[in-house]
TORKOL-4160 file (C-alpha; in steps of 0.2 Angstrom, whole numbers, padded with zeros to 4 digits, m for minus):
341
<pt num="1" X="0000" Y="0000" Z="0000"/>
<pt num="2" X="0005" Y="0020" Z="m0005"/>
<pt num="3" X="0008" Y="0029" Z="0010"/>
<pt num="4" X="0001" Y="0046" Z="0013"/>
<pt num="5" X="0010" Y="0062" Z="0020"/>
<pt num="6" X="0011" Y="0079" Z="0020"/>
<pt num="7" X="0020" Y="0092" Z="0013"/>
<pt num="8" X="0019" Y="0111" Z="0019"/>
<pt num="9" X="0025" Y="0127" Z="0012"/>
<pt num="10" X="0018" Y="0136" Z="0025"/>
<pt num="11" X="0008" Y="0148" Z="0014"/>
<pt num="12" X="0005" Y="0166" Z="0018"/>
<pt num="13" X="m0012" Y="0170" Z="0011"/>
<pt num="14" X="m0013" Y="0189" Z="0002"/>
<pt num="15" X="m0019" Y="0199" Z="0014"/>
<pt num="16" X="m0012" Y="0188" Z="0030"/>
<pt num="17" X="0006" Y="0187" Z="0040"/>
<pt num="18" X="0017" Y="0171" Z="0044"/>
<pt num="19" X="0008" Y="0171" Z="0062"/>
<pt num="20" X="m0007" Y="0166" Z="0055"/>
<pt num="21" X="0002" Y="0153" Z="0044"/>
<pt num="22" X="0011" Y="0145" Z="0056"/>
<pt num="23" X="m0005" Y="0144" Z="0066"/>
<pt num="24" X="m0012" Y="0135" Z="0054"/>
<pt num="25" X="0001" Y="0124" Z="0051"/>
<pt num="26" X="0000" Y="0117" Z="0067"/>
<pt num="27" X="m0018" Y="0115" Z="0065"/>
<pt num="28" X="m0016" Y="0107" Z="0049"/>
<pt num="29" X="m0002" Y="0093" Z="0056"/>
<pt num="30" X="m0014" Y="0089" Z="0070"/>
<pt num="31" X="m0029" Y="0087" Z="0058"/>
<pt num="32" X="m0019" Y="0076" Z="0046"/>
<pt num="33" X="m0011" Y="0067" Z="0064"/>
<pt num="34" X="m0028" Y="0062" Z="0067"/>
<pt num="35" X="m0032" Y="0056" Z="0049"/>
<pt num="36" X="m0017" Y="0045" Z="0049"/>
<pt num="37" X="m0004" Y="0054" Z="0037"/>
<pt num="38" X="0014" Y="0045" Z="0041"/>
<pt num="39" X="0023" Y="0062" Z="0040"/>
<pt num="40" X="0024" Y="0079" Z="0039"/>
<pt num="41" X="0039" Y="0090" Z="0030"/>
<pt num="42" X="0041" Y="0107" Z="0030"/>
<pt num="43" X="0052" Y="0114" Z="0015"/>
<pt num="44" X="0065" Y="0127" Z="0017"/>
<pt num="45" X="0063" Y="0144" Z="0006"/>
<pt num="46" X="0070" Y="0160" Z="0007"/>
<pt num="47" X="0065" Y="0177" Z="0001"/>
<pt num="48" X="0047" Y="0173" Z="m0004"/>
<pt num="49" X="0033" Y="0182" Z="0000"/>
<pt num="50" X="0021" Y="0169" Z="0000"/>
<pt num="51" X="0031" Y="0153" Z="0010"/>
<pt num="52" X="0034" Y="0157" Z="0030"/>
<pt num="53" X="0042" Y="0141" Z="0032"/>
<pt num="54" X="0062" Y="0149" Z="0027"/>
<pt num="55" X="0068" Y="0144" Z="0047"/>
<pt num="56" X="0064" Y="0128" Z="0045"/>
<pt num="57" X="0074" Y="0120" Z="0060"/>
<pt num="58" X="0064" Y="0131" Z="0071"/>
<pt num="59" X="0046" Y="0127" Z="0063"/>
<pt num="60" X="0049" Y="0109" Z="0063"/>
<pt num="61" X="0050" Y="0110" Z="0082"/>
<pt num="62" X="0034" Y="0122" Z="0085"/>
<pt num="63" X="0023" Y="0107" Z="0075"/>
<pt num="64" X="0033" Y="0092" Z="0081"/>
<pt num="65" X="0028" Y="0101" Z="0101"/>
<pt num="66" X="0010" Y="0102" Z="0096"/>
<pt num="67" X="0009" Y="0083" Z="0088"/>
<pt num="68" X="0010" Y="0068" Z="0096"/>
<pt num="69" X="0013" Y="0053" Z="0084"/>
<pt num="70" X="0014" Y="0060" Z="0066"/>
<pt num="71" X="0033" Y="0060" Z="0060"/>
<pt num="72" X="0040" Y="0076" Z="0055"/>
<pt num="73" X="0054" Y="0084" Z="0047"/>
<pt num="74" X="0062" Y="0095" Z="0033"/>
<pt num="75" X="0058" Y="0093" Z="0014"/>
<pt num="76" X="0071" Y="0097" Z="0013"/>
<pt num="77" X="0086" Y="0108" Z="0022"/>
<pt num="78" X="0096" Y="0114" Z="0007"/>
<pt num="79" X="0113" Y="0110" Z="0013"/>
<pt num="80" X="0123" Y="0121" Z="0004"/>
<pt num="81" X="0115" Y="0136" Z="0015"/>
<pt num="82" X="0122" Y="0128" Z="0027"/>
<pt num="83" X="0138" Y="0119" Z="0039"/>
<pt num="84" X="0133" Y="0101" Z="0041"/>
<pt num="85" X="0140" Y="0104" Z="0060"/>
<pt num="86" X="0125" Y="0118" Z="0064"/>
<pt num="87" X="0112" Y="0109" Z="0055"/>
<pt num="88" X="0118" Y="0091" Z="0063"/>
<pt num="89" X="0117" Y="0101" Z="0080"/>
<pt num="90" X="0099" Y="0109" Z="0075"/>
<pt num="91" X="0092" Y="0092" Z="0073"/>
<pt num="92" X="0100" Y="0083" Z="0086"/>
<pt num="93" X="0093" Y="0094" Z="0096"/>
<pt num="94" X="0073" Y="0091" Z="0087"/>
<pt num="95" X="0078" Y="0073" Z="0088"/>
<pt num="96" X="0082" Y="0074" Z="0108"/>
<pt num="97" X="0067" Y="0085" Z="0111"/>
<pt num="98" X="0056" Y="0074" Z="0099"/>
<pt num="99" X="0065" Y="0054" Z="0098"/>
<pt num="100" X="0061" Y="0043" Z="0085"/>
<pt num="101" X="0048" Y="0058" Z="0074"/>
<pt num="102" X="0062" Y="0067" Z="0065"/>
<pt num="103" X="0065" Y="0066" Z="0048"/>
<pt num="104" X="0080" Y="0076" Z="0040"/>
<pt num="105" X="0078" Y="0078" Z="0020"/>
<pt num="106" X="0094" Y="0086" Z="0013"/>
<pt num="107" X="0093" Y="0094" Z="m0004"/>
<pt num="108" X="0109" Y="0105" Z="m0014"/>
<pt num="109" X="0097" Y="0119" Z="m0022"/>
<pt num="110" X="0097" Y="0135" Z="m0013"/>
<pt num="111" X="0080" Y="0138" Z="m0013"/>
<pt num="112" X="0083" Y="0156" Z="m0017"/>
<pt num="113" X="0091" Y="0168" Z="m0029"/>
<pt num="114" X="0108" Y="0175" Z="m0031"/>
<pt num="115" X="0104" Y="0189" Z="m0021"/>
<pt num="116" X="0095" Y="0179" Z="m0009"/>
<pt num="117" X="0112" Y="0169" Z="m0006"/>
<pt num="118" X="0120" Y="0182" Z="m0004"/>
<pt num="119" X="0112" Y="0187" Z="0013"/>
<pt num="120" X="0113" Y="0169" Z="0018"/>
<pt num="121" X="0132" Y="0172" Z="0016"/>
<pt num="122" X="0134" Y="0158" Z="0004"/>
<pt num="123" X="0148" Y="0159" Z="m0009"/>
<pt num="124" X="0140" Y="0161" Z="m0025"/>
<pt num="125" X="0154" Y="0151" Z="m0034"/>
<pt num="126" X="0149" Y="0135" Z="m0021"/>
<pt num="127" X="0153" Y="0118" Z="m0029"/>
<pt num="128" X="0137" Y="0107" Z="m0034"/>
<pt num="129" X="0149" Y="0094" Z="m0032"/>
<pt num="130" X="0153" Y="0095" Z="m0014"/>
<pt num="131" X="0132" Y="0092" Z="m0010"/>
<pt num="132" X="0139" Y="0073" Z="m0007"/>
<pt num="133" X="0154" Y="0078" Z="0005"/>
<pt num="134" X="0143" Y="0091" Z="0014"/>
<pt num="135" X="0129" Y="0075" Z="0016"/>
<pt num="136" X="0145" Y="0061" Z="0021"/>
<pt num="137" X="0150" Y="0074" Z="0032"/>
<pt num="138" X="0134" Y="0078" Z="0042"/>
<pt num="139" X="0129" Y="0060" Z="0040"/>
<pt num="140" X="0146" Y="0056" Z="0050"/>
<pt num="141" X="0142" Y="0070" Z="0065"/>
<pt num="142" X="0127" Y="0059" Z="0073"/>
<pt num="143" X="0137" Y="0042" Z="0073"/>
<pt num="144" X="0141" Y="0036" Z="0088"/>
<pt num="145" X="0159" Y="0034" Z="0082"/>
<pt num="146" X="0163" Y="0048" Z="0071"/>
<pt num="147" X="0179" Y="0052" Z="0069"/>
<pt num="148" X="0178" Y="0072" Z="0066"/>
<pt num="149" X="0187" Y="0083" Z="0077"/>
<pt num="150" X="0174" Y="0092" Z="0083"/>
<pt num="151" X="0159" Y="0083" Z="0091"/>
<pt num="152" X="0139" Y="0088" Z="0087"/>
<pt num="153" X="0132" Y="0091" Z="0103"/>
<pt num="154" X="0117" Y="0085" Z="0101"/>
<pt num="155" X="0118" Y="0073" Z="0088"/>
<pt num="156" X="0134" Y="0062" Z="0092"/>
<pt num="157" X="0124" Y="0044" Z="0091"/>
<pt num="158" X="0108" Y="0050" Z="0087"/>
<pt num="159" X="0097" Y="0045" Z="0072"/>
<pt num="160" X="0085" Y="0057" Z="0062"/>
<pt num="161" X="0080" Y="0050" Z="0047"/>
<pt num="162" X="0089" Y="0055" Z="0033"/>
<pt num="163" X="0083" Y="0058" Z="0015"/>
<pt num="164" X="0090" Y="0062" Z="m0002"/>
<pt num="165" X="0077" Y="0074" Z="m0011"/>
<pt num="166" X="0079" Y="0080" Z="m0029"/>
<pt num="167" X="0073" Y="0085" Z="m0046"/>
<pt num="168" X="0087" Y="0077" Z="m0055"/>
<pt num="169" X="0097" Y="0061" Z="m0058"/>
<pt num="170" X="0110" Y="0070" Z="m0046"/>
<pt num="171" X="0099" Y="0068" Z="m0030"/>
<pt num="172" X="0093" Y="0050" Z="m0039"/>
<pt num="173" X="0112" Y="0046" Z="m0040"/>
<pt num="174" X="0116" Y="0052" Z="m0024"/>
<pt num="175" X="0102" Y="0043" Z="m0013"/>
<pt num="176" X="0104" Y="0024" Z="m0023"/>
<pt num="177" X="0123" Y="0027" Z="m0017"/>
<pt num="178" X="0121" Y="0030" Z="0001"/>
<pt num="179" X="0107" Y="0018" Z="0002"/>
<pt num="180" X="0097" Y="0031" Z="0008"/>
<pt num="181" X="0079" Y="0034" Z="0004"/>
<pt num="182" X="0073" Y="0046" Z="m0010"/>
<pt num="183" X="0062" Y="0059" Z="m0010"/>
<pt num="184" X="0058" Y="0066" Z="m0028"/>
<pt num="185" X="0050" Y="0086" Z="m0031"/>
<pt num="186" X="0039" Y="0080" Z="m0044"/>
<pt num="187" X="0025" Y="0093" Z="m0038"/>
<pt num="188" X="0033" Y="0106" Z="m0046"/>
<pt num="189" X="0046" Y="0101" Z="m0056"/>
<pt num="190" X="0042" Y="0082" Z="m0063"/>
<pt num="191" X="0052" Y="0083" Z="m0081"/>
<pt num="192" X="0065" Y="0068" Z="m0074"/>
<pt num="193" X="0052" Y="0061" Z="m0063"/>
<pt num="194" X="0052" Y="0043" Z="m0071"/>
<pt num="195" X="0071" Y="0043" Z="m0077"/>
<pt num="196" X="0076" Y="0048" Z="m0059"/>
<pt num="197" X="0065" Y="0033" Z="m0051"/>
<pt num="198" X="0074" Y="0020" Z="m0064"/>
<pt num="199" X="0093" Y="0028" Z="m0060"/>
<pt num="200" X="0087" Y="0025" Z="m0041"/>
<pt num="201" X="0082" Y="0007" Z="m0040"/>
<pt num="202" X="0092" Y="0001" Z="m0054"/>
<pt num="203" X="0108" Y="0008" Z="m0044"/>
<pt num="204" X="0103" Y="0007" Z="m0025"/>
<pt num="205" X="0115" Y="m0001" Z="m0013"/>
<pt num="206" X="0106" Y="m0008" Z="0003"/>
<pt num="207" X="0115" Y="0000" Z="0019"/>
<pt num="208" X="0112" Y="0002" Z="0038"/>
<pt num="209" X="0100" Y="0011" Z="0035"/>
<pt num="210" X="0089" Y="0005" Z="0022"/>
<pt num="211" X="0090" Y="m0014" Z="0014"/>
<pt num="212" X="0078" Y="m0010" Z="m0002"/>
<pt num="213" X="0074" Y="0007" Z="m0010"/>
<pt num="214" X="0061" Y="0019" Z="m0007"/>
<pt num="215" X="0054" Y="0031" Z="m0017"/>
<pt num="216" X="0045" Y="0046" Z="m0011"/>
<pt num="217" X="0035" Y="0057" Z="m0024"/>
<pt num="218" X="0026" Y="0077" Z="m0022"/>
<pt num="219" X="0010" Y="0077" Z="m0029"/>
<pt num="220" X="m0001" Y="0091" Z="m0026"/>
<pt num="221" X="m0018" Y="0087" Z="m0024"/>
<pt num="222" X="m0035" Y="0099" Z="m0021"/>
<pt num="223" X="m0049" Y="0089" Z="m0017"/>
<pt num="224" X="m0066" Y="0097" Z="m0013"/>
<pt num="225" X="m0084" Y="0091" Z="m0011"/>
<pt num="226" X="m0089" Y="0092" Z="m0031"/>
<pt num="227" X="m0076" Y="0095" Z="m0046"/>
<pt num="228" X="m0080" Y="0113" Z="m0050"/>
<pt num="229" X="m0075" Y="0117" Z="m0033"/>
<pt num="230" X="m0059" Y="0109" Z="m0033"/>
<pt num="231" X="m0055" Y="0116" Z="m0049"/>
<pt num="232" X="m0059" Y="0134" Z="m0045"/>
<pt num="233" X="m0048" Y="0132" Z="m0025"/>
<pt num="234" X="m0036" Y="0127" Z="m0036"/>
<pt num="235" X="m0031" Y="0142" Z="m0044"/>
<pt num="236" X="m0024" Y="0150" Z="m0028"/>
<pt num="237" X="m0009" Y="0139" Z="m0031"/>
<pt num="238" X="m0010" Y="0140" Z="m0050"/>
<pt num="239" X="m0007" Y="0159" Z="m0049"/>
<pt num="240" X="0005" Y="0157" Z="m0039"/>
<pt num="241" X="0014" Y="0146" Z="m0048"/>
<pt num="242" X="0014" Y="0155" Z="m0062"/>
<pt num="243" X="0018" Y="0170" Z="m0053"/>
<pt num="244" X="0034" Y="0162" Z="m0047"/>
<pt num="245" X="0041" Y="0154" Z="m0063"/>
<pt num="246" X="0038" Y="0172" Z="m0073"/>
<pt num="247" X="0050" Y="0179" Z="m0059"/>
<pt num="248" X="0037" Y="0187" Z="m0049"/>
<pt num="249" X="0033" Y="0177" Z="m0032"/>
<pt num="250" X="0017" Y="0182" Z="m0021"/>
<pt num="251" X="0006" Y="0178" Z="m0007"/>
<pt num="252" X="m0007" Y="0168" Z="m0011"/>
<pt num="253" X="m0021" Y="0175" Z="m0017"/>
<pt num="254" X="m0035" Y="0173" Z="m0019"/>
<pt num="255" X="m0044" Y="0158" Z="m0030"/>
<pt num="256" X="m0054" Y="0165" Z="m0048"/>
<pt num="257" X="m0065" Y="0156" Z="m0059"/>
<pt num="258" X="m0057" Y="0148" Z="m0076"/>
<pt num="259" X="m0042" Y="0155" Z="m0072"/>
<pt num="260" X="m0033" Y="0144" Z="m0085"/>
<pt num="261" X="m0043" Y="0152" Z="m0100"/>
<pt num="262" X="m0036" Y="0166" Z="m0095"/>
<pt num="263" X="m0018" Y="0160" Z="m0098"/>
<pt num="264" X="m0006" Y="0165" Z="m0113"/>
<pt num="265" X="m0002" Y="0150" Z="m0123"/>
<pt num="266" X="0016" Y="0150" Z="m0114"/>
<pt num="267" X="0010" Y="0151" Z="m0097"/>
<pt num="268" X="m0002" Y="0135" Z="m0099"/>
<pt num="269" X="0011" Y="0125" Z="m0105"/>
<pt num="270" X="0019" Y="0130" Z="m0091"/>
<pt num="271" X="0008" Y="0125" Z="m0079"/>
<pt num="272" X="0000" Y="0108" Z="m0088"/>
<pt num="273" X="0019" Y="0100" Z="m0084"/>
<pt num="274" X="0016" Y="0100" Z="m0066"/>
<pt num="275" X="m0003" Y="0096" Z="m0069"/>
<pt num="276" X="0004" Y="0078" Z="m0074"/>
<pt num="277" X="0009" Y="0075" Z="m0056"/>
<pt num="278" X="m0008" Y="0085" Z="m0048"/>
<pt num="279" X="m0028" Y="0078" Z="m0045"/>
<pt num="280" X="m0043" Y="0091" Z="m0044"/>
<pt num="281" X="m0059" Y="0086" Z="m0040"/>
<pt num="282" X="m0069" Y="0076" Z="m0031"/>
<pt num="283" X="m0067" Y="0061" Z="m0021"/>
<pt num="284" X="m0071" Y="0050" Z="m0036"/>
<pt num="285" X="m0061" Y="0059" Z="m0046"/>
<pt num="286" X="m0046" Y="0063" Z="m0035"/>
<pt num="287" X="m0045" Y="0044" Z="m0032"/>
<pt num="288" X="m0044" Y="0038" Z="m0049"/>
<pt num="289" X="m0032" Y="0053" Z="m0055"/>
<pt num="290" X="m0021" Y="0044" Z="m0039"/>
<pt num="291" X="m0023" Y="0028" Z="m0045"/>
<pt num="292" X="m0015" Y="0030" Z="m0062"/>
<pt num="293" X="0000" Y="0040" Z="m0055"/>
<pt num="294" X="0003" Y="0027" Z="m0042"/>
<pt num="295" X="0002" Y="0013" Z="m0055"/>
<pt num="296" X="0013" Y="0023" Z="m0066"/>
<pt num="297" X="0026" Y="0026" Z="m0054"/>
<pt num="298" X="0024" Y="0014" Z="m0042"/>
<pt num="299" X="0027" Y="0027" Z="m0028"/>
<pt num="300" X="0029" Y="0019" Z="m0011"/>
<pt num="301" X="0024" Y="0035" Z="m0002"/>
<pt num="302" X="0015" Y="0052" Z="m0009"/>
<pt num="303" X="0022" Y="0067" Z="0000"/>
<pt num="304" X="0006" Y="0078" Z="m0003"/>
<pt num="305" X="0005" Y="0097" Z="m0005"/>
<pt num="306" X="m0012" Y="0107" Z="m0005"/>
<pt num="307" X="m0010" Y="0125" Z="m0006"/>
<pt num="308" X="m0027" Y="0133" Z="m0005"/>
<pt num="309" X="m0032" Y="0151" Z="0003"/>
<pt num="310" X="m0044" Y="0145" Z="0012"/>
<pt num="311" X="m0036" Y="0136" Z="0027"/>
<pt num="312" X="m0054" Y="0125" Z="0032"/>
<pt num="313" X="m0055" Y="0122" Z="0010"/>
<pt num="314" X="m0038" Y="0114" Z="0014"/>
<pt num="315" X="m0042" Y="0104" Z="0030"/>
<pt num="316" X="m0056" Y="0096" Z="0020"/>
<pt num="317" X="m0045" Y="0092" Z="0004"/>
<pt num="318" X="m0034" Y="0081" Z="0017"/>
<pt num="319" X="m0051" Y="0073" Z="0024"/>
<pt num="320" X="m0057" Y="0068" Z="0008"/>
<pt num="321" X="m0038" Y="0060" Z="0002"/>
<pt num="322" X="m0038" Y="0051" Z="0019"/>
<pt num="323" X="m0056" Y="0042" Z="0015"/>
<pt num="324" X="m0049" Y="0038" Z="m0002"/>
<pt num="325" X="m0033" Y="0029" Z="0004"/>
<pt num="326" X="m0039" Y="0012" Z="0004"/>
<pt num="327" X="m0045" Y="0015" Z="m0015"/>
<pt num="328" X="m0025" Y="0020" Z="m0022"/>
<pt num="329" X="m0018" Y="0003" Z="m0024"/>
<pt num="330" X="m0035" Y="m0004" Z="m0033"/>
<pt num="331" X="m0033" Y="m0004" Z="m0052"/>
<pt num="332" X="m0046" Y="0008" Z="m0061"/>
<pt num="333" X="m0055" Y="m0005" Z="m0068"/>
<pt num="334" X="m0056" Y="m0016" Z="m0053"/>
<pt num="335" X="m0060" Y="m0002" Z="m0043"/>
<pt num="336" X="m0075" Y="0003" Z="m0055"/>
<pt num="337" X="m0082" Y="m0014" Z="m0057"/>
<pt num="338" X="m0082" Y="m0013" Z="m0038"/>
<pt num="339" X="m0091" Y="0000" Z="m0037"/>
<pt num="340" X="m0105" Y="m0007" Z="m0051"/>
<pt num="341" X="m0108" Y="m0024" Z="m0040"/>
C-alpha cells in the first residue's frame, strides 16, 4: 500500500502574515495526525513572499511540540546554505526534544536567488559537487563513532532520518549510493520524474540504514466536495505558480474562476507540466487521477501538498484523500467494477 503524508509550504495567504500561517500549520499537522498521514515535511525557502516556512529548524519544532505521533521533518534543508556541523546540531537537538519523529531531507538547491544567497552568506561560486561531502560529512556528526574533530552536541549517536530529495538524476544518483531513501520534487518540477526513479532502484546499494529502496513522490492534490469546486480552490496555487516561474513570487491569493482560459499560450504549457503529477476534483475523481500516477510510478509514499487560501477548503481536501486511501492501490478498472456490484 502508497503511503500518505504531507508536505507544507507554510503559505501566507494575500492579505495575511506568517503568524497566521504557522497557526495554521499546526492545526493542519494535527488534523492530518488524526487522519493517519505518516509524515509531515516542511520545506526550506527564502525570500518569498508567500512561503513562511524559510527557518525551517525552528518550525519543525513548533509542530513536532503540538503533535504527538505523526513524524516530522524537513523537505528538505538545502545544505549548501548551510555547515553540516550547525544543521547536525539543529536536529539533534529536534531529535532529543522529539525521539524517534524526526526526519532530515537534505537537498543541494538554494531555494533562493543569487541575491537571496548572498544574505545567507553563501559563496556564490559554491561547488554542486561538494552536496555529497557536505551529506558524508553531516551524516558522519550523529554516529556514535565519528571520527571528526569536533563533536555535534546533540547529535553524536543519534538518528533522524535521513533523505536524499531532488529533481534530477543527481539527487537520484546520490540517494541509490548511500542507500538512503529518495524523496523526488515532482509537484513542481516532474520533467525527470520517471528517469530519476529507474537511476534510483536500478543503482541502489542496501546499507544500515535502508535494505531495499524507497521512493518518495510530491503530488499536489485539491480535493473538494464536487469538481467545479476543486477546480476553482485550485487556482490560488496555480497563480501562484505561475507567478513564481515568470519571476514574480506572491502571497497567495485569492482563488478565480477559469483562471486557466485566461492564460497565454506559454503560461499554460507551463503550468500543464506539473498538472501531470496533480488531482482536482472530487473524491471519485481525486481517487482515480491517484490511482493512475501510483500505478505509473509505483510510488511507495506520496508526499502531498495542498496550497489553497482558504485554510478549512484545505483541511477538507486532506479529509477527503484520507477516505480515499484504501481505494489507491486498486486498479481503475477493478475499482469501477467494484463500485458497479
Amino acid at each position: 500500500m502508497t503511503t500518505l503524508s504531507v508536505l507544507d509550504l507554510a503559505p501566507i495567504a494575500q492579505g495575511s502574515d506568517a503568524a497566521t500561517s504557522f497557526r495554521n500549520s499546526l492545526s493542519l499537522a494535527r488534523h492530518v495526525e488524526a487522519l493517519g498521514f505518516k509524515r509531515f515535511w516542511l520545506a526550506e525557502h527564502h525570500g518569498m513572499p508567500g512561503i513562511a516556512s524559510a527557518a525551517t529548524s525552528v518550525l519543525i519544532g513548533h509542530i513536532a511540540g503540538g503533535t504527538s505521533t505523526i513524524r516530522v521533518g524537513a523537505g528538505g534543508i538545502m545544505l549548501p546554505n548551510h555547515s553540516p556541523l550547525i544543521i547536525a546540531e539543529q536536529f539533534g537537538t529536534l531529535e532529543s526534544l522529539y525521539p524517534g519523529r524526526i526526519d532530515l531531507g537534505l537537498g543541494r538547491a538554494p531555494g533562493s536567488d543569487q541575491v537571496v544567497a548572498r544574505a545567507l552568506r553563501r559563496h556564490l561560486d559554491t561547488d554542486p559537487e561538494a552536496f555529497p561531502q557536505d551529506v558524508l560529512e553531516l551524516m558522519e556528526y550523529f554516529s556514535p563513532n565519528s571520527r571528526l574533530p569536533v563533536t555535534a552536541v546533540p547529535g553524536k549517536g543519534l538518528s533522524p532520518e535521513f533523505w536524499i530529495l531532488g529533481s534530477s538524476l543527481f539527487g537520484a544518483q546520490l540517494a541509490a549510493y548511500l542507500g538512503l531513501p529518495y524523496s523526488f520534487a515532482s509537484h513542481f518540477a516532474p520533467q525527470m520524474l520517471m528517469q530519476a526513479i529507474e537511476t534510483y532502484r536500478n543503482n541502489f546499494r542496501p546499507s544500515e540504514h535502508l535494505a531495499e529502496p524507497y521512493v518518495m513522490l510530491g503530488y499536489n492534490v485539491f480535493a473538494a466536495d464536487s469538481d467545479d469546486d476543486a477546480h476553482f480552490l485550485a487556482s490560488s496555487w496555480q497563480q501562484s505558480f505561475v507567478s513564481l516561474r515568470t519571476g514574480q513570487p506572491i502571497q497567495l491569493p485569492p482563488p478565480v474562476p477559469d483562471y486557466t482560459a485566461s492564460l497565454s499560450p506559454s503560461a499554460r504549457a507551463m503550468l500543464d507540466t506539473v498538472l501531470s503529477c496533480t488531482a482536482i476534483g472530487n473524491a471519485t475523481t481525486v481517487s482515480h487521477t491517484m490511482r493512475q500516477f501510483i500505478a505509473r510510478t509505483g510510488a511507495d509514499e506520496l508526499i502531498i501538498t495542498t496550497n489553497m487560501f482558504e485554510h478549512q477548503a484545505r483541511l477538507r481536501s486532506y479529509e477527503i484523500v484520507a477516505s480515499i486511501k484504501d481505494t489507491l492501490n486498486t486498479p481503475s478498472g477493478a475499482q469501477g467494477a467494484e463500485t458497479a456490484s
